[in-house]
N, C-alpha and C positions, 0 to 999 in steps of 0.2 A: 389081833388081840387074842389071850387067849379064854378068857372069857367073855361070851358076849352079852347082852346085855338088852331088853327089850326095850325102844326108847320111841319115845313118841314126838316127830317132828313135824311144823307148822311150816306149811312153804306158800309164801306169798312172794308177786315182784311186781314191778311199775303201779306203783300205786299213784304216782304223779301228784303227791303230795298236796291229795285234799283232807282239809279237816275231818276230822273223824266224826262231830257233828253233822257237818253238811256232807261227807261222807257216804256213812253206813243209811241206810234205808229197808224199811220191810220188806219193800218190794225186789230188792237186789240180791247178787250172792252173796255178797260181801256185806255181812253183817255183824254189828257190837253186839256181846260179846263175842270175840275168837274164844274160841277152843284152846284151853287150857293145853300147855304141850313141855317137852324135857327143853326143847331147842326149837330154836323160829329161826329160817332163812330166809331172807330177803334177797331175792338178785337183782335188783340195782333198777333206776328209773324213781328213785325218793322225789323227785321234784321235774317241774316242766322244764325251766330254763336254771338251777341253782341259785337259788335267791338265797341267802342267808336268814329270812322270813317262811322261805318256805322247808327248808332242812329242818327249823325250830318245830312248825305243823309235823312234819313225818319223826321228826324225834319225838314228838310228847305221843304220837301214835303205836309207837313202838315201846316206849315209856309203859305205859296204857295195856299191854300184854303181857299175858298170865305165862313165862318162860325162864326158866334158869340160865341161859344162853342165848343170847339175839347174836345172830353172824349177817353181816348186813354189805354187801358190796355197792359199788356208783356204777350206775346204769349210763347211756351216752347224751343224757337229759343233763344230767349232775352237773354242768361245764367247771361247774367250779371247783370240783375237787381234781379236775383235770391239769394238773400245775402246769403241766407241758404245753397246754392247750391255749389256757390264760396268758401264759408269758410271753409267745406264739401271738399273741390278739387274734386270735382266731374266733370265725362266728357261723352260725351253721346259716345253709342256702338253701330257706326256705322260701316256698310264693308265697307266704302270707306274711305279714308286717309284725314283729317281734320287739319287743322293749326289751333293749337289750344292755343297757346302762351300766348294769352292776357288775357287768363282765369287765370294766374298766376302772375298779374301784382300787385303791390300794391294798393292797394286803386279802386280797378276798380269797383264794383259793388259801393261806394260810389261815383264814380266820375261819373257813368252812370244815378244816381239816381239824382243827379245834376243837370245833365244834363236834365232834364224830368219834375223837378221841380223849373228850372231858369229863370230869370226875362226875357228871350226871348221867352223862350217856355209861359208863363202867358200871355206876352201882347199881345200872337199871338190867343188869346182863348184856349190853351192847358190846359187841367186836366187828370194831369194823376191818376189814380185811382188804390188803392190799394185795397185788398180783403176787403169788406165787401158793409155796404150801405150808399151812398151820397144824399145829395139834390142838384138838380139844378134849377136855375133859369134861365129864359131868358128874354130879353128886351120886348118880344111879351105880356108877360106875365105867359108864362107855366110857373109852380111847379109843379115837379116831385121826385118820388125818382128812384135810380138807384142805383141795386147790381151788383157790380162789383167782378170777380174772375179768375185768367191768370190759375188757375191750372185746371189739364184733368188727368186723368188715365193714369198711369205709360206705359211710351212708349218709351224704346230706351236710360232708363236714362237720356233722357233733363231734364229740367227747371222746377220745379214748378210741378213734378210728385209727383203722391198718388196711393197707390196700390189700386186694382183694387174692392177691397171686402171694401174700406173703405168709409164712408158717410161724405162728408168735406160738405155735404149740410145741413144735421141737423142742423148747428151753424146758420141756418137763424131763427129767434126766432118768433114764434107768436104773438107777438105784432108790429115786421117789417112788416109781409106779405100785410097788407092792404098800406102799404106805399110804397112797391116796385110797378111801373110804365114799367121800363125794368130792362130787366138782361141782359148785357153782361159777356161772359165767352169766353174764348181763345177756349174751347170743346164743343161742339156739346153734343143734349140730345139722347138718345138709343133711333135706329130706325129712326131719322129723320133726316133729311138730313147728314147723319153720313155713307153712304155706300162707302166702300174702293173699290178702281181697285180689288183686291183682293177677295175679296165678301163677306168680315167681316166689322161687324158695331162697328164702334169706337166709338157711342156715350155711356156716362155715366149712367147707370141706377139710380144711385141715383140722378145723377142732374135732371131726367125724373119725376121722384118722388118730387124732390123739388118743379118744373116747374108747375105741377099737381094741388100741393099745393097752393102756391105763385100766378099763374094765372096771369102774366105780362101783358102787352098788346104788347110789343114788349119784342125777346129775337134774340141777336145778337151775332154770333159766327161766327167761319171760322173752322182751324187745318184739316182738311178733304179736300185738293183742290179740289179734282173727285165730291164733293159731293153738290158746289155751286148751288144755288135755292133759292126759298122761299115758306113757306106752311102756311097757313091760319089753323087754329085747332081750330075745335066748339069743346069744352071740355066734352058736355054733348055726342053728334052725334059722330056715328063715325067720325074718322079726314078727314078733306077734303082738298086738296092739291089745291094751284093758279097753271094754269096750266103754265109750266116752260115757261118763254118764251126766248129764246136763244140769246146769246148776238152779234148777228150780225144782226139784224133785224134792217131794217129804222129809226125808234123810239129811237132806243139806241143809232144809230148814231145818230142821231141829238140830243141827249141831255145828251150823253158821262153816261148813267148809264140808267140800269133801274128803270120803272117808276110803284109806286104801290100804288092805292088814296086809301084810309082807312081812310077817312073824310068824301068825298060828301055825303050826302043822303041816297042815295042806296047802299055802300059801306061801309057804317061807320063798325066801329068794334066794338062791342058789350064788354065794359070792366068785367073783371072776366069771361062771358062767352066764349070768344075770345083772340085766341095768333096768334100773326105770330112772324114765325120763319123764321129767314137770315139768311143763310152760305154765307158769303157775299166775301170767300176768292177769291182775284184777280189773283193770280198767278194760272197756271195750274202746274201738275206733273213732268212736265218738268221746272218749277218756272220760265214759262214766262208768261206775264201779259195779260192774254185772255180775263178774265172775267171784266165785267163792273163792278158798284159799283150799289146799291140800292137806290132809293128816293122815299122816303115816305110822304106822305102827310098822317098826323095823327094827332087826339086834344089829348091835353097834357094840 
């Protein structure tokens, strides 16, 4: 673009689709109100299992925020916006015992999809986004593009799985690269904020590889709870990390999210040269709402 524009973005993901009542808490990061913002990204994880009861919870949540833009992708929870997945009778292989009923319902992945592209989710700023590359506009003035993708490396049979040796990033074509601005993706890139309890990295090498490529300025993910943060990458220098700063701090309470300027002056972010990366998942491993949400102050 060739003017840019200072716009202020809300990046939340796997919110795992609890009520915003029983939800938000004083004592958590994740606190009512959010922070007022130009644009809200969601990467994906709206619900535990896709219940069409629980998509309505995450929609009136998002409803509920103060944004001219909500861009919201299906994280590998969503089953049911997974058509492929549904049609498939596919079911994820967990050890714990799962009600899983509604995956067998008529019509459900078209009624979830409905539901995500209906004239209440639209007027409330919602875009939901399916795999590939969008443009957005905002009233501020930014144009941007934005590639959008809910799929990660085969894990557990959920949603929106690809085995682990395959490259679903090659389809971003060379003549899009200069057009993509951010990437949201429901997975995390290899090695960056992708570290399991466990002590295995669940980020994608090929998406690392596309990331490398493509050179976003922003790229916004979750699927990894332990692995919430966000890191700054000079693509030429080695990577250099913001240092984390923890979601109980004074600052975060009073302004219910973390705060990261990547506009003023001395902080601007360098495009092509420069990426920051969000794992912006709010839930912890226990899937309660610890983590705050990101605000960015970045031209677009």
């Amino acid at each position: 673009t060739s003017r840019e524009v200072q716009t202020r973005i809300l990046c939340i993901s796997d919110t795992h689709s609890g009520r915003p009542s029983a939800f938000y808490s004083k004592d958590k990061g994740f606190r009512k109100p959010l922070p007022k913002a130009d644009l809200l990204i969601h990467s994906g994880d709206l619900t535990m299992t896709g219940k069409m009861v629980e998509y309505e919870d995450a929609l009136s949540m998002l409803i509920d925020i103060d944004a001219e833009v909500k861009l919201v992708i299906a994280g590998n929870h969503d089953l049911t916006l997974d058509e492929d997945y549904i049609r498939k009778k596919k079911r994820p292989v967990e050890r714990h015992p799962m009600q899983l009923d509604h995956l067998y319902e008529e019509g459900i992945a078209q009624r979830a999809m409905e539901l995500w592209t209906s004239p209440r989710a639209k007027e409330a700023g919602i875009r939901y986004l399916t795999e590939g590359l969008h443009e957005v506009q905002l009233s501020n003035g930014a144009q941007f593009g934005v590639y959008a993708s809910p799929w990660q490396p085969e894990f557990r049979n959920w949603a929106f799985n690809y085995p682990h040796h395959e490259d679903r990033w090659s389809q971003i074509e060379t003549k899009q690269v200069g057009k993509i601005d951010i990437f949201i993706t429901h997975g995390p890139p290899h090695m960056h904020l992708d570290l399991c309890a466990s002590g295995a990295r669940a980020g994608c090498v090929h998406l690392m590889d596309a990331l490398r490529r493509v050179r976003p300025r922003l790229h916004v993910f979750g699927h990894i709870h332990e692995a919430w943060g966000a890191e700054r990458i000079k693509w030429e220098d080695n990577m250099r990390s913001i240092p984390q700063r923890i979601g109980d701090s004074e600052e975060v309470k009073r302004r219910h999210a973390v705060f990261v300027d990547m506009s003023s002056d001395e902080n601007r972010l360098k495009p092509r040269e420069e990426t920051l990366l969000v794992n912006a998942c709010v839930v912890d491993l226990k899937y309660e709402a610890e983590n705050a949400g990101w605000l960015i102050d970045m031209d677009l």
